[in-house]
C-alpha positions, 0 to 999 in steps of 0.5 A: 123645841129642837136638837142641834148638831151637837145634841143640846136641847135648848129649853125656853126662858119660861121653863128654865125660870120654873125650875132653878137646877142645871143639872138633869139626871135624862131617862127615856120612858116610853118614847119620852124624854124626862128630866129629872133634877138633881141637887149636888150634895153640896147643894143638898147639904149647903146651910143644914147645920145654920149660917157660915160662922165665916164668910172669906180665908181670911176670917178663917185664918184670922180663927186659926191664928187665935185659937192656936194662940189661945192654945199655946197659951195654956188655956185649951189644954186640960 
C-alpha cells in the first residue's frame, strides 16, 4: 500500500470487503499505523428499540394527521 500526494491510503477490495465501516479513529503506536472503526451513534443505536413503525414523511404525516384528529375529537383528552 502506498500514500498519495494528498495523504489517502488506499486500502485493497480484499480488506475493505473484511471490514464494512468507513470511518477510523487513526493511532500510531510504535511506528504502526492502527485503524480502529468507529460506528456513529446513529449507527450504534439505529434499530435498538425494533423496526421503524414508519418508513417515509408521508406516513409520518399521515400519523400525525390522525392522531390530532383523534384528539380533537375528544378522545385523547382524559
Amino acid at each position: 500500500m502506498e500514500i498519495d500526494g494528498s495523504g489517502r491510503i488506499y486500502l485493497p477490495a480484499r480488506i475493505r470487503r473484511q471490514i464494512r465501516e468507513r470511518r477510523f479513529l487513526v493511532r500510531v503506536e510504535e511506528g504502526r499505523i492502527i485503524l480502529v472503526p468507529v460506528r456513529s451513534a446513529v449507527e450504534r443505536y439505529y434499530g435498538i428499540a425494533g423496526p421503524a413503525a414508519y418508513t417515509s414523511a408521508e406516513e409520518i404525516d399521515e400519523a400525525v394527521e390522525r392522531e390530532a384528529r383523534r384528539i380533537l375529537a375528544g378522545e385523547g383528552l382524559r
